[in-house]
C-alpha positions, -999 to 999 in steps of 0.1 A, spaced: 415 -134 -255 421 -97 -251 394 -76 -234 382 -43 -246 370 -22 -220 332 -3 -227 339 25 -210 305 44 -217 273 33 -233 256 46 -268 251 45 -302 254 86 -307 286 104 -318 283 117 -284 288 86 -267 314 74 -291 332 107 -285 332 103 -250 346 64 -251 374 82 -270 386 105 -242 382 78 -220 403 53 -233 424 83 -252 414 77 -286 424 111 -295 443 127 -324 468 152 -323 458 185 -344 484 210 -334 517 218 -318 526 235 -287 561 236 -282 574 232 -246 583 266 -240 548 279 -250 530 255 -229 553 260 -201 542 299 -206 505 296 -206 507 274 -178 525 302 -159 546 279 -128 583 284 -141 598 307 -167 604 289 -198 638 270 -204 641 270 -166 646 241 -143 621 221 -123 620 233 -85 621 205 -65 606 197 -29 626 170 -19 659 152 -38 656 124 -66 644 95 -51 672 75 -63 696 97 -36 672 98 -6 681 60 4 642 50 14 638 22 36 630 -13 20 593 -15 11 577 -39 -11 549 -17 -24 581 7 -40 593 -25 -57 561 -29 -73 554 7 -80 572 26 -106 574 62 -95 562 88 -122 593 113 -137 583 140 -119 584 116 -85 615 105 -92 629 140 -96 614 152 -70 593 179 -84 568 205 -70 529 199 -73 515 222 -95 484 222 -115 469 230 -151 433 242 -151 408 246 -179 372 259 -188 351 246 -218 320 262 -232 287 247 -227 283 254 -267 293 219 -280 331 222 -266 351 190 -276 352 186 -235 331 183 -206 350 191 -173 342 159 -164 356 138 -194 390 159 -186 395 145 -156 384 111 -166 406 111 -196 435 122 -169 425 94 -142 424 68 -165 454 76 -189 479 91 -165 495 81 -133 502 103 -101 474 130 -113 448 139 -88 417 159 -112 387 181 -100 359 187 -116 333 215 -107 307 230 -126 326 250 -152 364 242 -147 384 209 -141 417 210 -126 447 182 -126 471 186 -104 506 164 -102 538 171 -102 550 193 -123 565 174 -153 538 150 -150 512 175 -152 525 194 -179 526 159 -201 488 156 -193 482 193 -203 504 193 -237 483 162 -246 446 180 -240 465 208 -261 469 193 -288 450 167 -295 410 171 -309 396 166 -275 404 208 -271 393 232 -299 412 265 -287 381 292 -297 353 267 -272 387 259 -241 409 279 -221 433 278 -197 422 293 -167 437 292 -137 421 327 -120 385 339 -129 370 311 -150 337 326 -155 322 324 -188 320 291 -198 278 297 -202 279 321 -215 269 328 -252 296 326 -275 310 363 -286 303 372 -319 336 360 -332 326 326 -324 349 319 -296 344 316 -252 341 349 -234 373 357 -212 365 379 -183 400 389 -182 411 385 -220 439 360 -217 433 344 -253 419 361 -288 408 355 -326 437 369 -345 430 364 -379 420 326 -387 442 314 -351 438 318 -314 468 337 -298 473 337 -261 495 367 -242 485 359 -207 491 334 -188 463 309 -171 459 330 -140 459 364 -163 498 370 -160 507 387 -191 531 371 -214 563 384 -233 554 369 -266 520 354 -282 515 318 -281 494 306 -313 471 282 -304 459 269 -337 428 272 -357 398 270 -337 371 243 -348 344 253 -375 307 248 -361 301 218 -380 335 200 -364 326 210 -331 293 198 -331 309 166 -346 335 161 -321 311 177 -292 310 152 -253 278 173 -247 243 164 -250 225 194 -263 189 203 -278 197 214 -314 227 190 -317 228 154 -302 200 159 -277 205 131 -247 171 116 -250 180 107 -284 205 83 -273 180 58 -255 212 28 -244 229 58 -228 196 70 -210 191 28 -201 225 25 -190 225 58 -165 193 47 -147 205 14 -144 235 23 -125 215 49 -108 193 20 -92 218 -3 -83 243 25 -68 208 38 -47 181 11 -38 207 -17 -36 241 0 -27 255 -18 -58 249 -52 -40 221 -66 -60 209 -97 -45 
């Protein structure tokens, strides 16, 4: 009998949306072409090779090792690539993503990736080629709307901030815009500007955000409406602190 996994309790879209990031239930919405995304991330010019630290493995004749007979290397291990890193920032106004849900949805659905998650950003980093596969995914699939997530690899600031008037994410340092009914980007993550703008696609209406939201939040899905999710948290709460998660 197969087994479906629960990765997150609750009956709200909220819950439900974060079970799809999770297990990546997600659609894709848009396209980003490899050149733009190689672009916006900012590591290597477009069209250009992967550096490498070290040769393919296939030519470095590693000593025997069971665990590398078990263990499939990713393609950017086998190549030998750098470690880079993609980094994003989602507004606290009913963004598809929480930080958090990034780097699950990374950890769970992608090998060799190593994410962060602090208050306002999340960070993957890999190498190369394998990051950039994670980061064309969040891109363009639903779990990003490009007017509520950036790219942000430099000054991420602005995530709580109220939306502009426009509707979309205050950028400290301007590296994506409304232009017309898309988002164009002409900086890089880090602020680097670009040659060219990259259109990002439509941003999300109010009413699709809010239905395809991971936040709790007063005036949408509030987080005491969701009473399993609420049971579920302080039951994991208990067992991880009076008992250590060794109930007896």
């Amino acid at each position: 009998m197969a087994y479906t996994p629960q990765y997150y309790a609750g009956n709200t879209s909220v819950a439900q949306n974060r079970r799809n990031h999770m297990s990546n239930n997600v659609q894709k919405v848009r396209e980003i072409s490899d050149e733009d995304l190689t672009a916006c991330l900012g590591h290597r010019a477009p069209g250009s090779d992967y550096p490498s630290t070290h040769p393919p493995l296939a030519e470095m004749g590693e000593p025997d090792c069971p665990v590398r007979q078990m263990v499939t290397p990713t393609p950017g291990t086998a190549a030998g690539d750098r470690v880079r890193y993609v980094q994003w920032a989602d507004s606290m106004y009913n963004a598809p993503a929480v930080p958090y849900w990034r780097s699950y949805h990374a950890a769970m659905n992608h090998r060799g990736v190593d994410p962060g998650t602090l208050s306002g950003r999340q960070v993957v980093e890999a190498r190369e080629r394998d990051m950039e596969a994670v980061a064309k995914e969040q891109m363009e699939t639903d779990m990003t709307c490009p007017g509520l997530a950036g790219l942000r690899g430099a000054t991420v600031h602005g995530h709580s901030c109220r939306l502009q008037e426009d509707g979309v994410m205050f950028d400290m340092i301007d590296r994506r815009r409304l232009e017309g009914d898309v988002i164009i980007q002409d900086k890089d993550q880090v602020g680097v500007p670009l040659d060219r703008k990259v259109n990002l696609g439509k941003p999300m209406t109010t009413a699709e955000a809010n239905k395809k939201t991971t936040f709790y939040r007063v005036g949408n899905v509030a987080y005491r409406d969701d009473p399993e999710a609420i049971e579920w948290l302080q039951k994991v709460w208990e067992l991880r602190t009076v008992y250590g998660y060794q109930p007896k």
